[in-house]
Backbone as JSON Lines, residues from 0, in Angstrom:
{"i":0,"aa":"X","n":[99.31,75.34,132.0],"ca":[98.01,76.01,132.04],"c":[97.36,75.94,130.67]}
{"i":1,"aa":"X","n":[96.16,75.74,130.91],"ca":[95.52,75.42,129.61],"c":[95.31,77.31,128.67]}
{"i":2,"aa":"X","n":[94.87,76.65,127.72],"ca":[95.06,78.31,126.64],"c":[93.76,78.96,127.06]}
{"i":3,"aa":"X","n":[94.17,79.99,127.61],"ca":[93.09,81.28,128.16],"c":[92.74,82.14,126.02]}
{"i":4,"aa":"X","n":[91.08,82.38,126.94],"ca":[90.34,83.24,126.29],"c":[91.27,84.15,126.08]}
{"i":5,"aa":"X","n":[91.01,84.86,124.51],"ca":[91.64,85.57,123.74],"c":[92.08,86.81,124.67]}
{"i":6,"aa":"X","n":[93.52,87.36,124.86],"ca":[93.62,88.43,125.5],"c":[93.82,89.67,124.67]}
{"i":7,"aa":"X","n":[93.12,90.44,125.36],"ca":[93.1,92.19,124.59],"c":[93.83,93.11,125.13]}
{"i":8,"aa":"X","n":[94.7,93.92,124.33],"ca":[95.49,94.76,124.65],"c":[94.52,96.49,125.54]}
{"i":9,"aa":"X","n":[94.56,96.44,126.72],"ca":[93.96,97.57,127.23],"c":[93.73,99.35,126.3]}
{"i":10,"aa":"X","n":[92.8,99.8,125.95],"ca":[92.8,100.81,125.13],"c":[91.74,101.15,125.39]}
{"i":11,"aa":"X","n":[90.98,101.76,124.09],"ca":[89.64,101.48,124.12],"c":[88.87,100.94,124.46]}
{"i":12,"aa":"X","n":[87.59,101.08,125.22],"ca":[87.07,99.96,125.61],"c":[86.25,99.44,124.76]}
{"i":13,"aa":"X","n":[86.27,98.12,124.61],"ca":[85.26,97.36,123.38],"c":[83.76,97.26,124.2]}
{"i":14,"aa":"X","n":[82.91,97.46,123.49],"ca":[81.87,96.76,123.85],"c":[81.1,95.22,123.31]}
{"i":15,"aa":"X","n":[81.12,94.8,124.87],"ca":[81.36,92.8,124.93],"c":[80.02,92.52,124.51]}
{"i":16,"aa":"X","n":[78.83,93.55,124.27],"ca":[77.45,92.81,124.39],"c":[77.04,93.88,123.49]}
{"i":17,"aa":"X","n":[75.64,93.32,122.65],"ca":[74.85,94.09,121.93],"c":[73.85,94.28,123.14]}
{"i":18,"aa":"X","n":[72.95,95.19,122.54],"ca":[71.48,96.34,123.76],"c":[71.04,95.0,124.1]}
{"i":19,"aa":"X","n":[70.81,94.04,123.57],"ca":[69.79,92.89,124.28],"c":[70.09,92.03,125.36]}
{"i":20,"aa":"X","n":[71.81,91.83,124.43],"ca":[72.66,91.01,125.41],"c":[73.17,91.76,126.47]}
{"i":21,"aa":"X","n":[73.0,93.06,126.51],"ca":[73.52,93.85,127.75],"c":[72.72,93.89,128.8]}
{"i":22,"aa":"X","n":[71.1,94.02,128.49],"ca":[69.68,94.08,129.33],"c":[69.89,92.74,130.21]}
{"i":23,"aa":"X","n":[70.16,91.53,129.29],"ca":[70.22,90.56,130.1],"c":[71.05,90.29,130.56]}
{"i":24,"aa":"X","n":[72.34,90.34,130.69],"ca":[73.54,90.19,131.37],"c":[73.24,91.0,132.62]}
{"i":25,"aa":"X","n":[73.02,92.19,132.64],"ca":[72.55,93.13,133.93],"c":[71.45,92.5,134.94]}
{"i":26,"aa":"X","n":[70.58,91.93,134.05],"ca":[69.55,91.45,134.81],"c":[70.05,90.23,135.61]}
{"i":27,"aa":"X","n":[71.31,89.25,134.82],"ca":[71.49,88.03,135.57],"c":[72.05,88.55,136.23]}
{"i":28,"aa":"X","n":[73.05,89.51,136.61],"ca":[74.01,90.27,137.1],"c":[73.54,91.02,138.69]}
{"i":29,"aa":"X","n":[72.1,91.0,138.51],"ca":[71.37,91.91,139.39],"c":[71.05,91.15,140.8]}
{"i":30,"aa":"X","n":[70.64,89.71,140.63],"ca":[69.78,88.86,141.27],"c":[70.35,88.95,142.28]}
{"i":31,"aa":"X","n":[71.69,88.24,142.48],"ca":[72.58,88.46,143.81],"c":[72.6,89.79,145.14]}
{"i":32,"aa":"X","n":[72.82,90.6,143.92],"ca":[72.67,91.73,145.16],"c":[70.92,91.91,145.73]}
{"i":33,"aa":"X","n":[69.81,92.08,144.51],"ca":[68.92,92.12,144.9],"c":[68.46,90.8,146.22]}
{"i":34,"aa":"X","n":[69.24,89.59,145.96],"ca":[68.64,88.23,146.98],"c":[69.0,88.51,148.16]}
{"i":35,"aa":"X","n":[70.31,89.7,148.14],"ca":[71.13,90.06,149.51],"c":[70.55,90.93,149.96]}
{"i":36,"aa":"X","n":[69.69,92.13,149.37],"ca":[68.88,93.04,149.82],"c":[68.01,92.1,151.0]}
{"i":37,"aa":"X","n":[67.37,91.43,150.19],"ca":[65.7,90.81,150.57],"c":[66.03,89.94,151.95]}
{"i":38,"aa":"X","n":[67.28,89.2,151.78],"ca":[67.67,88.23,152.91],"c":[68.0,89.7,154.34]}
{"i":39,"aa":"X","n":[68.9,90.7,154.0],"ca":[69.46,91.61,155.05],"c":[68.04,92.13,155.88]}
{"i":40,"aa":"X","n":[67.25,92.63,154.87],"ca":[65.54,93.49,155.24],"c":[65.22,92.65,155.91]}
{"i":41,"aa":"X","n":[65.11,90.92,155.3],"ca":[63.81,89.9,156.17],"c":[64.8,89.37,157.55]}
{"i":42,"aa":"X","n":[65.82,89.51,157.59],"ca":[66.62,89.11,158.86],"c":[66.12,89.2,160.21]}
{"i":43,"aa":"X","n":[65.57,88.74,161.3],"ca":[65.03,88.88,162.75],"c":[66.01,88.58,163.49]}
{"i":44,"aa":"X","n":[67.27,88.49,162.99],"ca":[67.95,88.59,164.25],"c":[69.65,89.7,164.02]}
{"i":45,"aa":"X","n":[70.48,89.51,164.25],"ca":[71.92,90.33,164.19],"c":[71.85,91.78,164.19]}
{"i":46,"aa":"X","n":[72.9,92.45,164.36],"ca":[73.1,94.4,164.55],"c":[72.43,94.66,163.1]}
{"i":47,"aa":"X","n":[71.39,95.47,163.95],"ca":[70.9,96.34,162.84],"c":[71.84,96.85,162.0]}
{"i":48,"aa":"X","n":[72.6,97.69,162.66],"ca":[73.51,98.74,162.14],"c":[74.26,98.01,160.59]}
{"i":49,"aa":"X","n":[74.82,96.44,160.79],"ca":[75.66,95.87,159.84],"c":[74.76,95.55,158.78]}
{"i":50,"aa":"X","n":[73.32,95.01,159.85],"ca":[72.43,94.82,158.57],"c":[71.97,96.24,157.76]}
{"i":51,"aa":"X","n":[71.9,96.82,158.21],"ca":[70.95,98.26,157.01],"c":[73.08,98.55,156.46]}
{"i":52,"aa":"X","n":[73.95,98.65,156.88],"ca":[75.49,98.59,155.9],"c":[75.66,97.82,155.02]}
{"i":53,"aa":"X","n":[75.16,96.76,155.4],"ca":[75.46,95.77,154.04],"c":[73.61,96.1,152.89]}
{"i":54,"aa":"X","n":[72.82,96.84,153.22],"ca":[71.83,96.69,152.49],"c":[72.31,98.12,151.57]}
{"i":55,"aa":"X","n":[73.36,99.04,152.48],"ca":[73.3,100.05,151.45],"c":[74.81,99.67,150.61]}
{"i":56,"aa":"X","n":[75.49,98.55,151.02],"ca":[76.49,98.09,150.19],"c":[76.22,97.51,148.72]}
{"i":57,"aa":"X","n":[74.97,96.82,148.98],"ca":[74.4,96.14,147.96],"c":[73.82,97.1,147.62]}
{"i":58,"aa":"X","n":[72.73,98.16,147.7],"ca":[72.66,98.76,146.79],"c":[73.42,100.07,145.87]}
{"i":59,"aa":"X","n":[74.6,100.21,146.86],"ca":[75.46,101.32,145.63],"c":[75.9,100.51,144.78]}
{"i":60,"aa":"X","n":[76.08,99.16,144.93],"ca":[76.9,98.07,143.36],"c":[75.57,98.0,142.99]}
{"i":61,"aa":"X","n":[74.39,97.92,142.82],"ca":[73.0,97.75,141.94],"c":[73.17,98.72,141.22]}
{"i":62,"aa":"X","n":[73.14,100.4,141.86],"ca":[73.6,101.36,141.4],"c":[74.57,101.55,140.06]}
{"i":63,"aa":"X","n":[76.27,100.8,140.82],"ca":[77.32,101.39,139.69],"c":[76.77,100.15,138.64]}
{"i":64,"aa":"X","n":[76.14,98.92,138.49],"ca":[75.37,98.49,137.46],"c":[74.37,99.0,136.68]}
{"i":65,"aa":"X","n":[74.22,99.57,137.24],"ca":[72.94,100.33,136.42],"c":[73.38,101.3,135.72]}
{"i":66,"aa":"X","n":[74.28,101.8,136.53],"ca":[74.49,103.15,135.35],"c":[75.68,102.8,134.69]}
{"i":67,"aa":"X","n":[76.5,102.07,134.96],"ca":[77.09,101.74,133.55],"c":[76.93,101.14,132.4]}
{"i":68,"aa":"X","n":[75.39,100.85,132.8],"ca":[74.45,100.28,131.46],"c":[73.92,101.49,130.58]}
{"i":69,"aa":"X","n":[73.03,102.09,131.5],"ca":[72.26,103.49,131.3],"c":[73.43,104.37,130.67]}
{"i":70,"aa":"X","n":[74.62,104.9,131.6],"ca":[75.13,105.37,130.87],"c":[76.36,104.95,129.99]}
{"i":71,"aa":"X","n":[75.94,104.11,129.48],"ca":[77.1,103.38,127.96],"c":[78.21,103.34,128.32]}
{"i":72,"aa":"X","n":[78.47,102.61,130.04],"ca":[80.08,102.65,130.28],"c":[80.66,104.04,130.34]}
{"i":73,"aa":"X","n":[80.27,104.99,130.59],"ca":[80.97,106.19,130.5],"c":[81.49,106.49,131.67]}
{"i":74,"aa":"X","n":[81.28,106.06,132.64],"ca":[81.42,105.94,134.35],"c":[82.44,104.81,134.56]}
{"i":75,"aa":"X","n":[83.42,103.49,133.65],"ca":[83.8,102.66,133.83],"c":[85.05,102.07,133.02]}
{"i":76,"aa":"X","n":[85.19,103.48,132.47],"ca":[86.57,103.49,131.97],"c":[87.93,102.9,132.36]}
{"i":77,"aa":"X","n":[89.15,102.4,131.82],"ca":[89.65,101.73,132.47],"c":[90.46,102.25,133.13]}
{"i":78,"aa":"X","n":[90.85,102.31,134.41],"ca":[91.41,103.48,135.37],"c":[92.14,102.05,136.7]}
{"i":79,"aa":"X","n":[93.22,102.85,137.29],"ca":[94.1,101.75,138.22],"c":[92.73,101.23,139.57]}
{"i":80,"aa":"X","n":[92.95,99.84,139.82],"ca":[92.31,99.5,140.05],"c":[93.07,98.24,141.0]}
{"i":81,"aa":"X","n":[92.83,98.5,142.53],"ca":[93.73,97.82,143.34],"c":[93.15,96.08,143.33]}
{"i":82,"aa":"X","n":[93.36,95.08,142.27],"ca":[92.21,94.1,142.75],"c":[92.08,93.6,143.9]}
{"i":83,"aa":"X","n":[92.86,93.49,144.82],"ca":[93.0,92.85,146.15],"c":[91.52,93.44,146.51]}
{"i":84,"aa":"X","n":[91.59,94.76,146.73],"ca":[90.59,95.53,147.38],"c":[88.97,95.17,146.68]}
{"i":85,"aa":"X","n":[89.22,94.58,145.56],"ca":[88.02,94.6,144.68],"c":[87.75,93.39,144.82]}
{"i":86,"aa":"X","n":[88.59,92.11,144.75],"ca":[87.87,90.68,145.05],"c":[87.76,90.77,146.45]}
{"i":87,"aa":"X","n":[87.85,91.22,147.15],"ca":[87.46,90.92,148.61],"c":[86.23,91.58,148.88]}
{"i":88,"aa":"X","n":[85.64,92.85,148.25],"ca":[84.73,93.42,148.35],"c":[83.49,92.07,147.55]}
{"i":89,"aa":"X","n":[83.83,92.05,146.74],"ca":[83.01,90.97,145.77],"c":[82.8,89.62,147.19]}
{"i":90,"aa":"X","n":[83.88,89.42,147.35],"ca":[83.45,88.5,148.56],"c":[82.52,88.91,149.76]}
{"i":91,"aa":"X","n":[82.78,89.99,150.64],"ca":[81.74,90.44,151.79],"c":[80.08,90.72,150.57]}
{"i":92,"aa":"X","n":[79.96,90.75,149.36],"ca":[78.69,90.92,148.96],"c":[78.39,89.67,148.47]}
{"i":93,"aa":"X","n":[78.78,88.6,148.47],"ca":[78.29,86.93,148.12],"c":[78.26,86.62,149.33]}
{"i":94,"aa":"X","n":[78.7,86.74,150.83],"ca":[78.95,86.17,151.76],"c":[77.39,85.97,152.34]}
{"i":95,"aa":"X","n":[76.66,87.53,152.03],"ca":[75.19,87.79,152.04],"c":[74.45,86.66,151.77]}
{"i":96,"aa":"X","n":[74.49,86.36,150.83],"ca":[73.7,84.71,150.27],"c":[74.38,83.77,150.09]}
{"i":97,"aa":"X","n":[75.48,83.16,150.45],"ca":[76.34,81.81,150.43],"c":[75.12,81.38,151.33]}
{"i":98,"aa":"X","n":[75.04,79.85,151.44],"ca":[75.36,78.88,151.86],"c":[76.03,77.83,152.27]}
{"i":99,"aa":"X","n":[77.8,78.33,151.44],"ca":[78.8,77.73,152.12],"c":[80.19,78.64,152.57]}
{"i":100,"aa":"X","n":[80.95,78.14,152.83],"ca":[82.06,78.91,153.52],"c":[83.19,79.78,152.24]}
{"i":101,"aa":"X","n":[83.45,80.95,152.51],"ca":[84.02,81.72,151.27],"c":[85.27,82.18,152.36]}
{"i":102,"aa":"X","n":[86.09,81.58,151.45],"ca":[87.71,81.97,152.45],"c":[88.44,82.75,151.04]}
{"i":103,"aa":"X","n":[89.46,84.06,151.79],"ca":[89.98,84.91,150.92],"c":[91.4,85.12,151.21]}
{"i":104,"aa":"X","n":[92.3,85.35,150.08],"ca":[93.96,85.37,150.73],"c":[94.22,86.63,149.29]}
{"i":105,"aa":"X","n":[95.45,86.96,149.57],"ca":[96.22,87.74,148.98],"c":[97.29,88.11,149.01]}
{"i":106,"aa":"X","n":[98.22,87.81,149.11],"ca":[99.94,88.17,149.51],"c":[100.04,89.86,149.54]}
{"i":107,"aa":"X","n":[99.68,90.38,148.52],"ca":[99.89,91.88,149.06],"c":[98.83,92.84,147.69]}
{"i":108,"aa":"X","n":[99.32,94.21,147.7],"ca":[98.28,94.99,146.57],"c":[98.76,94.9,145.44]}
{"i":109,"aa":"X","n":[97.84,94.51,144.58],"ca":[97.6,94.5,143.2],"c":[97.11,95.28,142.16]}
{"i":110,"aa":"X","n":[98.38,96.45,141.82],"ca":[97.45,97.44,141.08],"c":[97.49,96.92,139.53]}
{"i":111,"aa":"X","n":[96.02,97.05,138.79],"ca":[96.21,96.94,137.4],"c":[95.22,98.1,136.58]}
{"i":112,"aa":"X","n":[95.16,98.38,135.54],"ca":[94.64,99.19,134.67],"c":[93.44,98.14,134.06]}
{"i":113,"aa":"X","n":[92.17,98.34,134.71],"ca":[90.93,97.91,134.31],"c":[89.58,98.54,134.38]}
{"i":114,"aa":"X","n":[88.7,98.11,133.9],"ca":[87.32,98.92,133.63],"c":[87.01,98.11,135.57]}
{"i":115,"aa":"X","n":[86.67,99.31,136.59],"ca":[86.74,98.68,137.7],"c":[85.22,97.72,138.03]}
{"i":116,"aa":"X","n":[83.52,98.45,137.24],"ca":[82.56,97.84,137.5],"c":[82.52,96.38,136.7]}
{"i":117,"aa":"X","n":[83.32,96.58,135.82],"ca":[83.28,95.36,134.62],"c":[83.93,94.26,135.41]}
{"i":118,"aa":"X","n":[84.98,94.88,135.78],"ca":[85.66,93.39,136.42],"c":[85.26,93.03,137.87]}
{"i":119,"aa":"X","n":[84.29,93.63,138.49],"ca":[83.49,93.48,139.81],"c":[82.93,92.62,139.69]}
{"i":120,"aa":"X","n":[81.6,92.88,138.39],"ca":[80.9,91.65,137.53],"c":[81.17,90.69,137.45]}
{"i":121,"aa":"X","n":[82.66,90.63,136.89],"ca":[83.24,89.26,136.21],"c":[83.64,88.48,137.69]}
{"i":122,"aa":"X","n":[84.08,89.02,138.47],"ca":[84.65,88.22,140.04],"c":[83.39,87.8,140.39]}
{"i":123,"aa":"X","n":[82.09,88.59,140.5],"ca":[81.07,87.9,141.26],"c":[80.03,87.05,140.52]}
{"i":124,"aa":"X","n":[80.41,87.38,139.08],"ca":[79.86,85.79,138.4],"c":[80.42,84.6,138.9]}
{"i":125,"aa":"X","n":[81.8,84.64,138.37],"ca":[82.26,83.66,138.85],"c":[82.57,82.88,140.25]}
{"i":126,"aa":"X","n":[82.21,83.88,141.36],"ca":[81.61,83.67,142.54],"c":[80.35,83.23,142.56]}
{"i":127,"aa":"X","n":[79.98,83.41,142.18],"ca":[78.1,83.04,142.09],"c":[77.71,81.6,141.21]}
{"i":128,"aa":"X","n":[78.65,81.36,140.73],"ca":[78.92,79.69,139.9],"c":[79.49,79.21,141.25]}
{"i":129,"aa":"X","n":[80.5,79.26,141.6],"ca":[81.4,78.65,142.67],"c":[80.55,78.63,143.96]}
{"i":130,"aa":"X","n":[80.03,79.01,144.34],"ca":[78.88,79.03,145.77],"c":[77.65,78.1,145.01]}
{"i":131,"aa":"X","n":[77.46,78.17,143.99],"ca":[76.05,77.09,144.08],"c":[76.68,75.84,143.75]}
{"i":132,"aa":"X","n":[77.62,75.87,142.85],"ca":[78.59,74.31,142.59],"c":[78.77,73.51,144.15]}
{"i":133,"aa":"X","n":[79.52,74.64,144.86],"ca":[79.98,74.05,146.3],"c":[78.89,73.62,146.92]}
{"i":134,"aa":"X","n":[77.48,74.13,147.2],"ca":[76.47,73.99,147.59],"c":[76.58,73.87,149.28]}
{"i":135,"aa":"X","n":[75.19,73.53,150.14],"ca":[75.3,74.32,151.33],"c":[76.55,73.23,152.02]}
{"i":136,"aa":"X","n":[77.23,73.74,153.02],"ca":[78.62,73.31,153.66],"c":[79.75,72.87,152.8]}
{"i":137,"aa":"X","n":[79.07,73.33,151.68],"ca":[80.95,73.47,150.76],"c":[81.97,74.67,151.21]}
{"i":138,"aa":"X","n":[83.0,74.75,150.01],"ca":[84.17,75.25,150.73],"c":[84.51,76.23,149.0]}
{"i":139,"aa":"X","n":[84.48,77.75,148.79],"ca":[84.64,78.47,148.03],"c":[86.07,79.08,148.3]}
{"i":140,"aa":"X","n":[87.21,78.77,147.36],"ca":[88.35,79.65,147.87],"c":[88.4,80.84,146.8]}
{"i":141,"aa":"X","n":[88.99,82.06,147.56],"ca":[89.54,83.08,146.26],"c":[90.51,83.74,146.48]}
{"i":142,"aa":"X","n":[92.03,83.51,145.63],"ca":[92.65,84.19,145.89],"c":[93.48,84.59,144.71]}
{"i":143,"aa":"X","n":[94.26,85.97,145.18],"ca":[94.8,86.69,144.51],"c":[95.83,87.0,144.05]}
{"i":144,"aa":"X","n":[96.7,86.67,142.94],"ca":[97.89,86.32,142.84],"c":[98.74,87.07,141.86]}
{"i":145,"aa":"X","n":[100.02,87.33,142.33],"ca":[100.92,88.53,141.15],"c":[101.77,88.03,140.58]}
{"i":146,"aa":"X","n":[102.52,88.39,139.44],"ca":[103.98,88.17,138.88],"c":[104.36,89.62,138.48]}
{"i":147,"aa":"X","n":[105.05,89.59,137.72],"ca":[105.87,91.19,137.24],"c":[104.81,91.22,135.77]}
{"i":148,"aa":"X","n":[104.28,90.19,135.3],"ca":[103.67,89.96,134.13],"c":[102.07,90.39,134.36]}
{"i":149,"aa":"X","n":[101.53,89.69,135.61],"ca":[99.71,89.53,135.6],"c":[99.3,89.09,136.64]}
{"i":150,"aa":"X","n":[98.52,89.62,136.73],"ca":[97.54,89.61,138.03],"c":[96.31,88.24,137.88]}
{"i":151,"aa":"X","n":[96.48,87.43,138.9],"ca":[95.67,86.47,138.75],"c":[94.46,85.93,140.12]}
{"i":152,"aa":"X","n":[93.24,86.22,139.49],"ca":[92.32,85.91,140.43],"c":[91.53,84.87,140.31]}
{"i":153,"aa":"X","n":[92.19,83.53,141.39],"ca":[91.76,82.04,141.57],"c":[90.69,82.12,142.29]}
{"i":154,"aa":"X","n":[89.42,81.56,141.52],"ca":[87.96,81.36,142.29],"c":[88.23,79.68,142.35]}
{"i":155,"aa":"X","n":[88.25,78.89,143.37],"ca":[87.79,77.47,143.47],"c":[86.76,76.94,144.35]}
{"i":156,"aa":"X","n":[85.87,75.41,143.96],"ca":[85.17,75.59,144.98],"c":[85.57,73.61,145.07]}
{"i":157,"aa":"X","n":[84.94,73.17,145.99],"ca":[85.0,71.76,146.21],"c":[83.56,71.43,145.72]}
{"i":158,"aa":"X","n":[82.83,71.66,144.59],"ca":[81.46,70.91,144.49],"c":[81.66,69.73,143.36]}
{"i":159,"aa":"X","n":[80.59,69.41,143.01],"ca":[80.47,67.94,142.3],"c":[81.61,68.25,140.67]}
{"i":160,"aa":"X","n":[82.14,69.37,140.1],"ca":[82.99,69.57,138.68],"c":[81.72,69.73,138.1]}
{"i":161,"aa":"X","n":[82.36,70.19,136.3],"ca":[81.67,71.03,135.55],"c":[80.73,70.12,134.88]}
{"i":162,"aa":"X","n":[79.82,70.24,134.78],"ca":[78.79,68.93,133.81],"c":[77.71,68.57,135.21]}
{"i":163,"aa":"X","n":[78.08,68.82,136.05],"ca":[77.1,67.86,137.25],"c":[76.6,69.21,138.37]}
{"i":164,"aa":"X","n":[76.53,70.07,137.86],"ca":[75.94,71.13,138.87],"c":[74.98,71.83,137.78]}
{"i":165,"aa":"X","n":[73.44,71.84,138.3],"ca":[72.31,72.21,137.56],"c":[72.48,73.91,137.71]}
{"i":166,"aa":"X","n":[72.11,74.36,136.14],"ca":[72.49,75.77,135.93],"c":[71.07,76.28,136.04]}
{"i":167,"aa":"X","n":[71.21,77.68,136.14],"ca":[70.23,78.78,135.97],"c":[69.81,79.06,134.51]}
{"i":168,"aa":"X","n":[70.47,79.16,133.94],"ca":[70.9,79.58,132.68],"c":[72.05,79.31,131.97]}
{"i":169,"aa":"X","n":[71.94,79.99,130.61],"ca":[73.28,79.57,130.01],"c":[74.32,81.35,130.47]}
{"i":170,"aa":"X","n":[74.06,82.47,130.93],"ca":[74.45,83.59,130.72],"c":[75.69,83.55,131.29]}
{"i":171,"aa":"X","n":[75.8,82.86,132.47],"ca":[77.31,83.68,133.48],"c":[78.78,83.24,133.21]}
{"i":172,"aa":"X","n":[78.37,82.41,132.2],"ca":[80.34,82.19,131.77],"c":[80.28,83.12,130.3]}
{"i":173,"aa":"X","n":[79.25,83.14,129.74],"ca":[80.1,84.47,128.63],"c":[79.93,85.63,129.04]}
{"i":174,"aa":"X","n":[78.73,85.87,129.89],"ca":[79.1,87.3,130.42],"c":[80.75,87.64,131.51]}
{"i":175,"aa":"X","n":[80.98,86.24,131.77],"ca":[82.38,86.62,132.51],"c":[83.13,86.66,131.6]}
{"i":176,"aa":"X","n":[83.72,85.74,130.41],"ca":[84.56,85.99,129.47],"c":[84.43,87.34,128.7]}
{"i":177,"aa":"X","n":[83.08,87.78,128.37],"ca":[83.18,89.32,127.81],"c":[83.36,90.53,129.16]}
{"i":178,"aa":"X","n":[83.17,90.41,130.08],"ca":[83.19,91.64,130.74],"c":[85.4,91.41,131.2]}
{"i":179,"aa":"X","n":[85.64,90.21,131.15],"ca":[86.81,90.36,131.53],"c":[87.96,90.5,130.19]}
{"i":180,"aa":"X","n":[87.18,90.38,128.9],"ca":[87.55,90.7,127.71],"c":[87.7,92.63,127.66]}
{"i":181,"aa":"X","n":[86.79,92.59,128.27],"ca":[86.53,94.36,127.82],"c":[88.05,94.62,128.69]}
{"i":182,"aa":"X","n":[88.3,94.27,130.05],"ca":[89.11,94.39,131.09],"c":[90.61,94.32,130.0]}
{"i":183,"aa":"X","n":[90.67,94.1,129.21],"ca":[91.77,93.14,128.46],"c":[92.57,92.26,129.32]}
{"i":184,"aa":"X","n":[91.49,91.14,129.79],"ca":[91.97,89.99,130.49],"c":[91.84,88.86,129.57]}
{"i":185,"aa":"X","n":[91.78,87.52,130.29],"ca":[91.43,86.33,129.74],"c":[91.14,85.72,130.83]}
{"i":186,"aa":"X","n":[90.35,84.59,130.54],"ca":[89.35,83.53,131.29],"c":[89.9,82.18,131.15]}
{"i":187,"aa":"X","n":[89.97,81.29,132.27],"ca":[89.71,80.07,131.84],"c":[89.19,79.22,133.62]}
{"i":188,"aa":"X","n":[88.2,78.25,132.83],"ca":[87.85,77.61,133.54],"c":[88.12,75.7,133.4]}
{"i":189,"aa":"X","n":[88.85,75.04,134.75],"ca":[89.04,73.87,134.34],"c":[88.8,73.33,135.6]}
{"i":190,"aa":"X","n":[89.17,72.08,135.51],"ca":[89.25,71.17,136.72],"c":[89.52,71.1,137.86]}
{"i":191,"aa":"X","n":[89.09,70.77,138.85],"ca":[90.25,71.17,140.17],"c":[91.03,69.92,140.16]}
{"i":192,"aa":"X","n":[92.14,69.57,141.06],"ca":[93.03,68.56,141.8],"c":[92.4,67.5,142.23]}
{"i":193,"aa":"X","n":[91.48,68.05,143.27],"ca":[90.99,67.14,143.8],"c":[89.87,67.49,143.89]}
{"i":194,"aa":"X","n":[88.94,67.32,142.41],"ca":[87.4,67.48,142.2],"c":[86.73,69.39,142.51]}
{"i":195,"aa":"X","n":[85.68,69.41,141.9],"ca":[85.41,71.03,141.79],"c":[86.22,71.59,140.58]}
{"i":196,"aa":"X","n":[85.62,72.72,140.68],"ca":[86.14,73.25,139.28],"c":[87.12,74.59,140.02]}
{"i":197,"aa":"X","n":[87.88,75.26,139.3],"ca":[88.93,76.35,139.4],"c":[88.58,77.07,138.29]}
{"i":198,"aa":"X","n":[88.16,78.48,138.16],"ca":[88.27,79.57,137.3],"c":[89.55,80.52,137.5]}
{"i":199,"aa":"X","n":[89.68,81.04,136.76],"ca":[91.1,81.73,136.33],"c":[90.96,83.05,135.59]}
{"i":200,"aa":"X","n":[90.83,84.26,136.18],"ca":[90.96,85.57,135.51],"c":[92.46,86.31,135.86]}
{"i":201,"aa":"X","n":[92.43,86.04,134.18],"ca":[93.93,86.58,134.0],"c":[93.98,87.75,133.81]}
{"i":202,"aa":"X","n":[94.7,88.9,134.47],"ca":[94.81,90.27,133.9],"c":[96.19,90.88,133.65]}
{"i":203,"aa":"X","n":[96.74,91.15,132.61],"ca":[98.03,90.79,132.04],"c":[98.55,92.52,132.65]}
{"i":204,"aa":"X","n":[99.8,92.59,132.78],"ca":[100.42,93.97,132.91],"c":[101.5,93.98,131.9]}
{"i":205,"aa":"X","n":[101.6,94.82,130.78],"ca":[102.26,95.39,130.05],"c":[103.58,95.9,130.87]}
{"i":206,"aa":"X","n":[104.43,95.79,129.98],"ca":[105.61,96.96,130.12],"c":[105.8,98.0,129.95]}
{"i":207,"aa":"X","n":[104.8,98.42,129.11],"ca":[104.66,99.54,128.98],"c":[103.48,100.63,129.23]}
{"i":208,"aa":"X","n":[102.51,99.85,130.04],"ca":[101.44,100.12,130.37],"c":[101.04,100.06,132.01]}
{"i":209,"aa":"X","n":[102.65,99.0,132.6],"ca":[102.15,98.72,134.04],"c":[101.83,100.04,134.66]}
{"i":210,"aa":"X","n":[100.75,99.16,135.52],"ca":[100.08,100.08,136.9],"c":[101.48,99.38,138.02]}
{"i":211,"aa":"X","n":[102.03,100.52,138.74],"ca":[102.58,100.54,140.07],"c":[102.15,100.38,141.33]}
């Protein structure tokens, strides 16, 4: 495995962004749920009921974004945090605006000690790279993986690899390396096997710190 972004020992939480770089990270951060709002509202056809559920799904995560901006992370402390339960949630709120197929696995629960909105962020950036890479009838995998050491959450997609998929911006790979920095994780993004790229959020468990 290639050498992951610097890992941080869980404590304090650092802050990954200055006021400017935080405004905009939130804002790139925002689009998704807001595109999932607009697509659920303009919908003419499927159960109401799932559609107005998933519109108030998307907006309590607009919500815990917002105020852990507004209020300086004070709401996002790092507290046990099952990821199984958290990348799969990140998945039913990209599923909203994919255009291609998002498949999810997990062998069993994964508790770790993380900032829980921070690392929501960091899964659905890197979801949100992996769905436009794959592009429409691609194939997005994510899954979730343990040792006695770290918790590891594999985003892959089958699109054209890194260099050949036109970006939005430059924001969503350092806002994933800092929000999964704050997490005291590490990042890495490389190649796939057989074409597409694979991201890699590492979240380490202490010995003396493991979550059970």
């Amino acid at each position: 495995m290639a050498a992951l972004w610097a890992l941080k020992p869980i404590g304090r939480r650092s802050k990954p962004f200055n006021n400017l770089d935080t405004v905009r990270a939130l804002c790139h951060d925002l689009r998704q749920p807001v595109s999932a709002i607009r697509l659920l509202a303009g919908a003419g056809s499927g159960d109401p009921q799932r559609r107005m559920d998933g519109i108030l799904d998307q907006a309590q995560w607009l919500a815990e974004m917002v105020e852990g901006v507004i209020g300086d992370a004070a709401d996002d402390e790092p507290a046990r945090v099952d990821v199984v339960d958290l990348a799969s949630r990140c998945v039913v709120r990209a599923q909203h605006t994919a255009d291609c197929q998002i498949g999810f696995s997990a062998s069993e629960r994964a508790m770790v000690l993380a900032a829980p909105v921070a690392l929501s962020r960091a899964v659905s950036c890197v979801l949100d790279n992996a769905v436009r890479a794959a592009g429409p009838g691609g194939h997005v995998t994510v899954d979730v993986m343990g040792t006695v050491r770290e918790i590891i959450i594999r985003v892959s997609d089958d699109g054209p690899g890194l260099g050949h998929v036109p970006t939005h911006n430059s924001l969503g790979l350092p806002i994933t390396r800092a929000l999964v920095c704050a997490c005291g994780g590490g990042f890495e993004l490389k190649p796939g096997t057989v074409g597409g790229m694979v991201a890699l959020i590492v979240l380490p468990v202490s010995r003396s710190r493991r979550v059970l």
